[in-house]
Backbone bond lengths (Angstrom), bond angles and torsions (degrees), N, CA, C in turn:
res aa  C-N    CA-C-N  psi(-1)  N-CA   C-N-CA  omega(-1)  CA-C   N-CA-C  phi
1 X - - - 1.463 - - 1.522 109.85 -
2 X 1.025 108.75 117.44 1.584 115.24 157.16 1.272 124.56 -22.11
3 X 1.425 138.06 105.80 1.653 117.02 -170.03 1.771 108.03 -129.38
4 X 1.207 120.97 146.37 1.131 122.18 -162.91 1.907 103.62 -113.74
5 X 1.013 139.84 108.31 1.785 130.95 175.29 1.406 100.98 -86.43
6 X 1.680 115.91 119.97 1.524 110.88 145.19 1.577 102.31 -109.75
7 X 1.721 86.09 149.02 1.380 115.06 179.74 1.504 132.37 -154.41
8 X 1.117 121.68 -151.14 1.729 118.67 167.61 1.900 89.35 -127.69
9 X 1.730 89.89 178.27 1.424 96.05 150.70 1.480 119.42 -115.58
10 X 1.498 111.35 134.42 1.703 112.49 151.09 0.978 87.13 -165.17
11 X 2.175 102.37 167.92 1.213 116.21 -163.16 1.259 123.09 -97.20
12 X 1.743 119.53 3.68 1.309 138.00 -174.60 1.786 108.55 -55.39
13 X 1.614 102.77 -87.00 1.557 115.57 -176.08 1.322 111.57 -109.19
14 X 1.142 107.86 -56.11 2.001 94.26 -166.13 1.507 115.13 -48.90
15 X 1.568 110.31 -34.36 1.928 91.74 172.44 1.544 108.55 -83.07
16 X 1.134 112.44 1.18 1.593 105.16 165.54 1.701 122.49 -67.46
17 X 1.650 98.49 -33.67 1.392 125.35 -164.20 1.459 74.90 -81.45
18 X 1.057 133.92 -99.91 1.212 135.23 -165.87 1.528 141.75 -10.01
19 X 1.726 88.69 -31.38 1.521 104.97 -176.62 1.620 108.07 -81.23
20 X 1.600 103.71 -24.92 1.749 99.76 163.43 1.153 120.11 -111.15
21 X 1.287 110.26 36.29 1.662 111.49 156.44 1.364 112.04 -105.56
22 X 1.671 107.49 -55.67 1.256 116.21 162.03 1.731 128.54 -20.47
23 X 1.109 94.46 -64.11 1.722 103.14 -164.64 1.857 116.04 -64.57
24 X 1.270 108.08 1.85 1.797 101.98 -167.38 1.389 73.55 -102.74
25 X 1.749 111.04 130.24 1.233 118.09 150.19 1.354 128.97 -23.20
26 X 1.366 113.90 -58.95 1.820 126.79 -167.45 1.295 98.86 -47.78
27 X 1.507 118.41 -27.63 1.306 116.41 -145.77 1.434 104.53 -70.05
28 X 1.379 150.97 98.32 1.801 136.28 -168.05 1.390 86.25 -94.85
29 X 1.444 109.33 121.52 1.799 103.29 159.10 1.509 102.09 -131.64
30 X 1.070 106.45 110.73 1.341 123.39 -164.81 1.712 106.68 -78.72
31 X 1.303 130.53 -29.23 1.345 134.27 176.98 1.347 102.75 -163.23
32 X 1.785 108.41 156.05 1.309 130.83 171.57 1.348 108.27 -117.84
33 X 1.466 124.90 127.84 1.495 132.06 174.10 0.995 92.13 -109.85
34 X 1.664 116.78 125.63 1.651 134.10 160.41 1.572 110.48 -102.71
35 X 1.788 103.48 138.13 1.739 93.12 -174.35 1.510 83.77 -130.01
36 X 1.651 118.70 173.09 1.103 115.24 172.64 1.243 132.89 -55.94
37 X 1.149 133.99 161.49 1.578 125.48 -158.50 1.393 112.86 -115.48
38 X 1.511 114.11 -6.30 1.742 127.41 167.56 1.956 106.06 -69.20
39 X 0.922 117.45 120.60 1.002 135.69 -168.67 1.840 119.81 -100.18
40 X 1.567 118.92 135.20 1.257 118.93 176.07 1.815 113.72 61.74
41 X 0.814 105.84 46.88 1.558 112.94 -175.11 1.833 139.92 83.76
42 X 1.471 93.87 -14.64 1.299 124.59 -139.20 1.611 102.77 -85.21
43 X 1.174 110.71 136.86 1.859 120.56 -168.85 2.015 87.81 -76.72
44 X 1.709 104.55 154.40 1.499 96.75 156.82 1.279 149.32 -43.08
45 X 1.429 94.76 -28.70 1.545 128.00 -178.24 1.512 121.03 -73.76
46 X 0.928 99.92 -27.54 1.792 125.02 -175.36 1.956 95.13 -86.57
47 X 1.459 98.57 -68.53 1.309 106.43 168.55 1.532 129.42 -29.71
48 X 1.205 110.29 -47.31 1.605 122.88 -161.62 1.980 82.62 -102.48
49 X 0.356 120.95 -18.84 2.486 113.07 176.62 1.608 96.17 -102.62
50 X 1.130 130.72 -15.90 1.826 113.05 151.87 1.157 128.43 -71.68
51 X 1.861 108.80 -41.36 1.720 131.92 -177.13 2.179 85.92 -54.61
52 X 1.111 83.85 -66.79 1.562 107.74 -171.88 2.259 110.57 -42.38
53 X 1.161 114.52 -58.80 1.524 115.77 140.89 1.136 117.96 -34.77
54 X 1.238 121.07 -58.99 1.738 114.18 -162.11 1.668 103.17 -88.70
55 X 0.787 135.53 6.01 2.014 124.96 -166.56 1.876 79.28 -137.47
56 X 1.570 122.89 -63.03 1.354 111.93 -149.60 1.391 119.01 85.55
57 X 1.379 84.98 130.24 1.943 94.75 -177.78 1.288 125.50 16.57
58 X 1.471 101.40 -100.06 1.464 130.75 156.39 1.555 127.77 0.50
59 X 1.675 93.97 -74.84 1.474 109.40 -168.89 1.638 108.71 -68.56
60 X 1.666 105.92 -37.58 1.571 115.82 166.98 1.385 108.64 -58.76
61 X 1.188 141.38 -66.16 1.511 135.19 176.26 1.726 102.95 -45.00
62 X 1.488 120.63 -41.04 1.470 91.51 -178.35 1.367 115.53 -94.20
63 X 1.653 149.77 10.67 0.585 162.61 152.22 1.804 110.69 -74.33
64 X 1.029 114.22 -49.31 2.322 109.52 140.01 0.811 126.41 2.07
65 X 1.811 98.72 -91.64 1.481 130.67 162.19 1.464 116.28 -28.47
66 X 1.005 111.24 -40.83 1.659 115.22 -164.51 1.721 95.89 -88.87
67 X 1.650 109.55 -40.92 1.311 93.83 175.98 1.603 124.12 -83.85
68 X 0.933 102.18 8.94 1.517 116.56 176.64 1.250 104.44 -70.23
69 X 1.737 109.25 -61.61 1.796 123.03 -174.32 1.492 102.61 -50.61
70 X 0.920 119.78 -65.09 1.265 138.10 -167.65 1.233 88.62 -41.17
71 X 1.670 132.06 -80.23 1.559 117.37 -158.88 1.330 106.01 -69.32
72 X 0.876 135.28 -16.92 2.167 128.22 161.69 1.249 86.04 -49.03
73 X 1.344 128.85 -76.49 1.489 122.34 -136.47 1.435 108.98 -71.42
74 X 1.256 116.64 -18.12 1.504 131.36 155.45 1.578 131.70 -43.79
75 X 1.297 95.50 -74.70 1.426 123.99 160.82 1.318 122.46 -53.67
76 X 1.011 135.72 -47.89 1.284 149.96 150.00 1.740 134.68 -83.73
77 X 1.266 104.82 35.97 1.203 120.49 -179.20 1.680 127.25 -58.02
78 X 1.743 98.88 -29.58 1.357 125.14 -177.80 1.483 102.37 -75.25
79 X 1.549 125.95 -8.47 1.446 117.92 -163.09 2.372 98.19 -125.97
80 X 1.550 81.57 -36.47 1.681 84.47 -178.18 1.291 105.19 -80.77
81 X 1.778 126.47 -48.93 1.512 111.28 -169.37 1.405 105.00 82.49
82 X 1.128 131.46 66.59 1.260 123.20 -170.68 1.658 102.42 -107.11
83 X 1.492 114.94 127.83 1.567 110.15 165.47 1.477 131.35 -41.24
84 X 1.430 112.39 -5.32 1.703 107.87 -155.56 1.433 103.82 -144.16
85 X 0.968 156.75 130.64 1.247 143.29 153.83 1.817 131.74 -46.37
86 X 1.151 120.50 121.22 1.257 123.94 162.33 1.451 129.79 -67.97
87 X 0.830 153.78 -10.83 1.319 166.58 -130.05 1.682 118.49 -177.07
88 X 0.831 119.22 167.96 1.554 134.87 174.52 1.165 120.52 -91.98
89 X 1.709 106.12 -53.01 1.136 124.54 174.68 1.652 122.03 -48.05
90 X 1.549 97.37 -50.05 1.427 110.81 -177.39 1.733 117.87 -72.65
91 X 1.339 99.80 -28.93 1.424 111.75 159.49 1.648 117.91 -34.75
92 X 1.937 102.17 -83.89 1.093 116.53 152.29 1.399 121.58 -4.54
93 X 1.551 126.75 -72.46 1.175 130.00 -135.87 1.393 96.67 -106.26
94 X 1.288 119.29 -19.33 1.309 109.76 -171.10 1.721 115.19 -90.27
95 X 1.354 107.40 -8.79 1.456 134.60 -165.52 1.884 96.10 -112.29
96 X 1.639 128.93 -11.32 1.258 131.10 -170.38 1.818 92.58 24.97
97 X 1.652 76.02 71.30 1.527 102.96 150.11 1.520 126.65 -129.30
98 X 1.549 111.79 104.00 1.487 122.91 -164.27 1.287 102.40 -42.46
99 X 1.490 130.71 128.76 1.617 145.49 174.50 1.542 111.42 -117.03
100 X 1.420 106.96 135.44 1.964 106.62 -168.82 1.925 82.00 -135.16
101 X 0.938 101.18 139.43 1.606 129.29 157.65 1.337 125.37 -97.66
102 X 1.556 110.42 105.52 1.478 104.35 -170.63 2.121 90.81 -125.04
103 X 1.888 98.87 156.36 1.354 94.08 161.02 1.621 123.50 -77.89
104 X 0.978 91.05 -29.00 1.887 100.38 -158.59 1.449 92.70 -128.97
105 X 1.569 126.67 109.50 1.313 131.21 157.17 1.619 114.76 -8.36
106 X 1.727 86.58 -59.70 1.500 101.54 -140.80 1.745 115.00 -90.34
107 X 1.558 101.72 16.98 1.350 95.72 -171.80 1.625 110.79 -126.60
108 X 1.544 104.38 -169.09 1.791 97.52 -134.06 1.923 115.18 -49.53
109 X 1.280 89.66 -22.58 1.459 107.73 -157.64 1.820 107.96 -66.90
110 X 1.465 108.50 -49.98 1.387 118.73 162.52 0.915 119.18 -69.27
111 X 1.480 150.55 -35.36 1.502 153.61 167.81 1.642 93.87 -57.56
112 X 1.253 133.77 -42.53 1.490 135.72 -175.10 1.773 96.28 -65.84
113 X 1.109 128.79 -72.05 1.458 137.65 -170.91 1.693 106.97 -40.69
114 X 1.702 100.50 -56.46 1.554 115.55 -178.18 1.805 85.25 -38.20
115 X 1.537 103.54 -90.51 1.252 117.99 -158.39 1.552 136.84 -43.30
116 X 1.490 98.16 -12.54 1.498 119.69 155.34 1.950 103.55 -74.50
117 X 1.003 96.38 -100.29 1.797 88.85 165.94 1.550 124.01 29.74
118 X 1.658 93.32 -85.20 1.121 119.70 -145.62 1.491 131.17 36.40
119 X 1.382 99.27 109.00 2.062 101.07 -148.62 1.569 79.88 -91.45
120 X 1.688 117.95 157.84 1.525 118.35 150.32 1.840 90.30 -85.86
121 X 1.064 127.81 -8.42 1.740 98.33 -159.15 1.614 80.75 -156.88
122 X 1.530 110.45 130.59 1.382 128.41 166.33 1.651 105.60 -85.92
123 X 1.147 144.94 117.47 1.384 122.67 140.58 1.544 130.88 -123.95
124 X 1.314 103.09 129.01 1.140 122.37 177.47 1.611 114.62 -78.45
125 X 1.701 110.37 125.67 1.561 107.99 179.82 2.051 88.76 -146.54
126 X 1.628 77.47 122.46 1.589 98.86 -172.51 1.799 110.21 52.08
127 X 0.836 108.03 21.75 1.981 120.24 169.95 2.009 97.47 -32.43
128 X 1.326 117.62 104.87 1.245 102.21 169.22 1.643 130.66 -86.93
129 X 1.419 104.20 46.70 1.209 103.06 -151.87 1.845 101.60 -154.06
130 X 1.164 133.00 131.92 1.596 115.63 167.82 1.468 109.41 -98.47
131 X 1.682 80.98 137.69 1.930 97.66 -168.84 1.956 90.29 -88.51
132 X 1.658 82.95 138.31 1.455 96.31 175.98 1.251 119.93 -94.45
133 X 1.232 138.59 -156.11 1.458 144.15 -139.05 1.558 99.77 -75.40
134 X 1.564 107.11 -61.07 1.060 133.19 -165.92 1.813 112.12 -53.76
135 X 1.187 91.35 -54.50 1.829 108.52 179.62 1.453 101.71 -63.78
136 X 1.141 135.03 -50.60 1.910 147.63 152.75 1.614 95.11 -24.65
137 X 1.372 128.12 -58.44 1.294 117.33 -160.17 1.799 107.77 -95.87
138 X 1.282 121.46 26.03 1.261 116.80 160.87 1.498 130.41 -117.39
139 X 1.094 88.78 22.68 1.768 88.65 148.00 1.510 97.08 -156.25
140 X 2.004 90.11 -178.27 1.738 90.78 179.15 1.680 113.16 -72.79
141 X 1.331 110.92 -43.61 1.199 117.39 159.22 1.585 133.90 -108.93
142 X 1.398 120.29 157.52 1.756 122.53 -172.51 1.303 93.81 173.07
143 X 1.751 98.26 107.23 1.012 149.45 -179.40 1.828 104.50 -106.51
144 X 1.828 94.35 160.99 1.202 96.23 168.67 1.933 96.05 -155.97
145 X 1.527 97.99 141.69 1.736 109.18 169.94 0.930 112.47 -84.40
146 X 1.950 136.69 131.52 0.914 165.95 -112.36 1.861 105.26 -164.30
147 X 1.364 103.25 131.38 1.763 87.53 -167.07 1.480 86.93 -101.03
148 X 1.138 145.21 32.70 1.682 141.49 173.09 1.349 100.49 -137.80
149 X 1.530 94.60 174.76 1.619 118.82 -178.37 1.580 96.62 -103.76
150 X 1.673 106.70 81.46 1.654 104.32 162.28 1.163 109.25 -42.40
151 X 1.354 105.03 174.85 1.700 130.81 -29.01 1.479 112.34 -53.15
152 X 1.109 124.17 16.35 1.309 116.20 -168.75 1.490 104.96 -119.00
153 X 1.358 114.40 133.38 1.779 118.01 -173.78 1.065 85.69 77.77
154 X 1.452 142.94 89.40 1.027 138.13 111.26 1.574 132.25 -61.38
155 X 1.000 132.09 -167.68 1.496 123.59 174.64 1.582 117.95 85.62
156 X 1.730 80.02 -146.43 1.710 79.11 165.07 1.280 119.80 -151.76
157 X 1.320 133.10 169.38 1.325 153.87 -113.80 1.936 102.58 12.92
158 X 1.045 108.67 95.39 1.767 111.91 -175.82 2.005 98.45 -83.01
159 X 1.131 101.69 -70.88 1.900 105.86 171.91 1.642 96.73 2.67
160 X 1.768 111.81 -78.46 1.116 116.32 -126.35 1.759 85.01 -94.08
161 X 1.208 117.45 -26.54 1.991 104.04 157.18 1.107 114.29 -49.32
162 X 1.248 124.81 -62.71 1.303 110.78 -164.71 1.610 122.39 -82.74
163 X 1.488 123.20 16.74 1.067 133.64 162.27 1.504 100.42 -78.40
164 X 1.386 107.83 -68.45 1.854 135.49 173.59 1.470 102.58 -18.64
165 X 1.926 118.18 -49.82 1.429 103.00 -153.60 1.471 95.67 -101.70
166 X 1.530 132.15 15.87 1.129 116.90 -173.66 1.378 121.60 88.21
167 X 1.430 124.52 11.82 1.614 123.96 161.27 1.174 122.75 -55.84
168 X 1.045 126.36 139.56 1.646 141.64 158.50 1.198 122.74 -64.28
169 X 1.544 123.65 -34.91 1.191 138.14 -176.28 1.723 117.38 -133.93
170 X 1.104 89.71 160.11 2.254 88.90 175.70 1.630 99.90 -136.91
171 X 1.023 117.99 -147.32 1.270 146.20 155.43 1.602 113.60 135.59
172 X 1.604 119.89 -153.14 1.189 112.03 -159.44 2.023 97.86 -144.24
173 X 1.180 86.31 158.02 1.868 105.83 -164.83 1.554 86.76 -135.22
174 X 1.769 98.64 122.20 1.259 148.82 155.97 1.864 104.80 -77.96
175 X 1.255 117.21 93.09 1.074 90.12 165.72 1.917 100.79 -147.41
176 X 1.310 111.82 -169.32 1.468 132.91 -155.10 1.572 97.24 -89.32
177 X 0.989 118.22 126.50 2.171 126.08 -175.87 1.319 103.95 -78.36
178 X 1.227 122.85 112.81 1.397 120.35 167.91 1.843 104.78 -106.89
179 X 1.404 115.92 -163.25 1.603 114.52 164.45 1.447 109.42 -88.37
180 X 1.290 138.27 49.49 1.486 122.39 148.67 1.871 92.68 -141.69
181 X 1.035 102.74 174.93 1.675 122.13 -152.82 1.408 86.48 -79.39
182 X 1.295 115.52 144.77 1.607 130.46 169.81 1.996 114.72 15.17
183 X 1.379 97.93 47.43 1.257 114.84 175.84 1.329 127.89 -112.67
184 X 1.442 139.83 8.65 0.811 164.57 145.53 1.395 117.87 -12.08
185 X 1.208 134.61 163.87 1.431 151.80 166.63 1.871 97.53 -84.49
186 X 1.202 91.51 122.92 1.783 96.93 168.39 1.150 127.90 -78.53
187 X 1.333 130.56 137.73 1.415 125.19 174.73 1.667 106.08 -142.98
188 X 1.268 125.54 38.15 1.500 131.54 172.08 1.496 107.78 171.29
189 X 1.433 127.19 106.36 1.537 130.57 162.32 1.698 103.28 -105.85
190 X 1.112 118.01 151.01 1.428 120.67 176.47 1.510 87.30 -150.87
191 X 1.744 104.34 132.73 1.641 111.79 178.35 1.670 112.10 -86.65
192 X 1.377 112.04 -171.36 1.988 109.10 158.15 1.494 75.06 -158.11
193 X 1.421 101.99 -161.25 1.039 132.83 -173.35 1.485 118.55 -129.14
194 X 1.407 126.23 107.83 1.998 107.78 -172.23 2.166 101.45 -84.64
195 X 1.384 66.89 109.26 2.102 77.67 173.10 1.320 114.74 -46.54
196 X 1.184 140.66 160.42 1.203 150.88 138.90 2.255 116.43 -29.45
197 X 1.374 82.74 -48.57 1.888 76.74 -174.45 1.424 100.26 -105.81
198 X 1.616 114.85 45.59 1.723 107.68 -166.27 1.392 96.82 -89.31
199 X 1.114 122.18 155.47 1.736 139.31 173.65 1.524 104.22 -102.44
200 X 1.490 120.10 156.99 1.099 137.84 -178.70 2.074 94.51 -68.19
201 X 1.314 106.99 -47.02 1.263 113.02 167.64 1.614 135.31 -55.51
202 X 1.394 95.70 -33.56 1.642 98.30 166.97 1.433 118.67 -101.99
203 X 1.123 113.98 9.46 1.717 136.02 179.90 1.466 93.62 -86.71
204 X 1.278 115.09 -68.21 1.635 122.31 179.87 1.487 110.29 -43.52
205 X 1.649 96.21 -48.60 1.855 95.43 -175.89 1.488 120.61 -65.19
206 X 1.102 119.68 -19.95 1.873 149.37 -165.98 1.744 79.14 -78.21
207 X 1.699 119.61 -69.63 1.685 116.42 -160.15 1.283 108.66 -70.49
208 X 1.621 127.00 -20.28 1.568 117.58 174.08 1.259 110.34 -69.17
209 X 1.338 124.87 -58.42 1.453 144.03 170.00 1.940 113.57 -15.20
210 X 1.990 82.92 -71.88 1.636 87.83 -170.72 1.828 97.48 -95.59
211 X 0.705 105.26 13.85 1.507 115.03 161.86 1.749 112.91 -70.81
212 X 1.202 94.19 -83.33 1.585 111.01 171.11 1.896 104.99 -36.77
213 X 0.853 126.28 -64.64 1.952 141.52 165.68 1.273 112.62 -13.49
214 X 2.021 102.62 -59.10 1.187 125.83 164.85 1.341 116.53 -51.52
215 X 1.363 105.23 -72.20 1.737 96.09 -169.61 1.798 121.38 -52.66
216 X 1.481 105.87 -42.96 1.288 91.05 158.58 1.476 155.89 -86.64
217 X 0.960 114.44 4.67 1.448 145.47 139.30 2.068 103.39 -46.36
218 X 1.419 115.81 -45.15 1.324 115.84 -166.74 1.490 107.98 -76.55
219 X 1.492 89.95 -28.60 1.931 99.93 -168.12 1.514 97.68 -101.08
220 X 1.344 107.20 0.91 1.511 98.40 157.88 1.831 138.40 -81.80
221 X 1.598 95.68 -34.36 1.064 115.42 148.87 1.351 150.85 -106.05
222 X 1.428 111.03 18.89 1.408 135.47 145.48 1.680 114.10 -70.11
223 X 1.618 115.44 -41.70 1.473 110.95 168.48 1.446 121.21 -66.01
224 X 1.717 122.43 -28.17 0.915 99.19 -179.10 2.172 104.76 -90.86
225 X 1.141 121.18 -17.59 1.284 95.96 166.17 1.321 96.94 122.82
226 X 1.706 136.68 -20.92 0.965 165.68 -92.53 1.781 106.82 -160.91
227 X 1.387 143.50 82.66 0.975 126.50 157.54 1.528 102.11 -170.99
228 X 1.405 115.53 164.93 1.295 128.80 152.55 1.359 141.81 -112.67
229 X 1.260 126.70 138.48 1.054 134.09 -159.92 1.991 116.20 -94.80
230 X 1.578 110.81 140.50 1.493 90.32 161.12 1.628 114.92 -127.93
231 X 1.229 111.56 143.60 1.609 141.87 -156.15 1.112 82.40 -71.16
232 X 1.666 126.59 124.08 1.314 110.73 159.51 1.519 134.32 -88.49
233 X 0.961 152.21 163.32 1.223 142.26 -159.37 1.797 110.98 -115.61
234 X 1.302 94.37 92.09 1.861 107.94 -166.02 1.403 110.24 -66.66
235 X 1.735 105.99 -2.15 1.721 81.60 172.95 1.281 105.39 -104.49
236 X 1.632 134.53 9.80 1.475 128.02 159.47 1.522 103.77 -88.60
237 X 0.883 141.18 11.11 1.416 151.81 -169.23 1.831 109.44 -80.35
238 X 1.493 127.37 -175.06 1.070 130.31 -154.37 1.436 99.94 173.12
239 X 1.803 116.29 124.91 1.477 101.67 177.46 1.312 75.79 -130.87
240 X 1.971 110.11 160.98 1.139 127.12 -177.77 1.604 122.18 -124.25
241 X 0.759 148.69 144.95 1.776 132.43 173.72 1.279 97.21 -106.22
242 X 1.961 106.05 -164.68 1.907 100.45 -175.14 1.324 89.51 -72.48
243 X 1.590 85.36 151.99 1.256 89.20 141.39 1.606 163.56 -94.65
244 X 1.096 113.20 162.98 1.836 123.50 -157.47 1.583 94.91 -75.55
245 X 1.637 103.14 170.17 1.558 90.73 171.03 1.510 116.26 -96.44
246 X 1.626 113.33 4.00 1.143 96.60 163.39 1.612 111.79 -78.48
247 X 1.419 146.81 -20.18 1.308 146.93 156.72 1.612 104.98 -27.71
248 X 1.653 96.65 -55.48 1.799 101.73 -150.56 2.040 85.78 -73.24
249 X 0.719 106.77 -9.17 1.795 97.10 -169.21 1.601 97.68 -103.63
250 X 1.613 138.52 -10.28 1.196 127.61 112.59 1.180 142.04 -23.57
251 X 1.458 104.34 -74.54 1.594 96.51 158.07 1.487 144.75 -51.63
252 X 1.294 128.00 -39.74 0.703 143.61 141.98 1.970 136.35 -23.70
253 X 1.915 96.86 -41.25 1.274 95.20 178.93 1.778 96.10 -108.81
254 X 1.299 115.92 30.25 1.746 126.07 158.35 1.838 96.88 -90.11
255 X 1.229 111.96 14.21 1.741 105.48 -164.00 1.688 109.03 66.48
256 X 0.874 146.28 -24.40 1.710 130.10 -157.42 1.302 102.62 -67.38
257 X 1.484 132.00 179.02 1.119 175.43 116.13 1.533 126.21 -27.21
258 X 1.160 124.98 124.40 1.714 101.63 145.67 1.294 105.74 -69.65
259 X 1.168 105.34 -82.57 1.776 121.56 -164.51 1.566 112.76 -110.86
């Protein structure tokens, strides 16, 4: 099947996710659409003094560091050899997998690309953006991965809620894009377990991982034609926004970690 990835770029998880979606032959991904990765209206600046609220000084400088490594190992891929991809881009390119940069999913220019295409399967992984009616009706399927066990944690950053409220467990929901936010019909949950010494950082790495598992598992049984779905039930449900720093000082007194 023809498969289409929308996403952002950074070098944290999604090219992690990527690197085990990528690699199974079956996998046809015919193009990657990257959109900006600032989210809900919001200038960089705004962006980077919430990150900065929610982690604190500290945890932002070492979370830097980490993004620092990461773009060496990127950039210099020809010298480190790294098992995994950093980037999207490099994903893309290393797989001569055609990559388009759009701002807005939903406007003429990407609806033109889609419709050249013609995807059997949309998927959205970390999509910062909700695809509207139109983008919904170009393929047979378009899906999106979910780092929680809907209906519950909806929103966004889910990982670090359900560390926050005291879960035992996380995982991630494969399910079908309709017009309201992570509301969809399900067709793939996969659980984990949140450890005792887990980090907000190895929580994330846990949802790319069985994230990636998920999606192909989804496009496994989307090819054959073959599956069932379960309805989720939105009034046991829960949506979340970023979080505040009174959240992160929740978390925090659960014992966890960012990084």
């Amino acid at each position: 099947m023809k498969t289409v990835i929308v996403t952002q770029e950074e070098p944290f998880y999604i090219p992690l996710s990527l690197t085990n979606i990528i690699k199974p032959s079956s996998c046809n991904i015919s193009a990657i659409i990257v959109l900006p990765g600032v989210t809900g209206g919001l200038n960089i600046f705004t962006s980077i003094k919430n990150f900065v609220m929610m982690l604190g000084f500290f945890d932002f400088i070492a979370y830097g560091l980490v993004y620092t490594k990461y773009k060496l190992l990127d950039w210099f891929d020809f010298i480190f050899k790294p098992d995994r991809f950093y980037s999207v881009k490099k994903a893309a390119k290393k797989n001569n997998i055609p990559l388009y940069y759009f701002d807005d999913i939903n406007d003429k220019s990407s609806i033109n690309i889609l419709k050249k295409i013609q995807p059997d399967v949309i998927v959205s992984i970390a999509a910062p953006q909700v695809f509207k009616k139109e983008i919904i009706g170009l393929a047979k399927y378009v899906i999106n991965v979910h780092g929680a066990l809907l209906p519950k944690y909806q929103g966004m950053m889910p990982g670090f809620w359900a560390m926050a409220k005291g879960e035992k467990e996380a995982g991630v929901t494969v399910h079908f894009i309709n017009e309201g936010i992570d509301q969809g019909d399900i067709l793939v949950q996969e659980k984990h377990k949140i450890a005792v010494d887990e980090t907000l950082h190895s929580m994330q790495r846990k949802i790319a991982v069985t994230g990636a598992e998920a999606i192909l598992e989804a496009l496994t049984v989307l090819k054959k034609g073959q599956f069932d779905v379960v309805h989720p039930d939105l009034q046991k449900g829960s949506y979340f926004s970023f979080p505040t720093r009174e959240a992160a000082r929740e978390f925090r007194l659960r014992g966890y970690r960012f990084i």
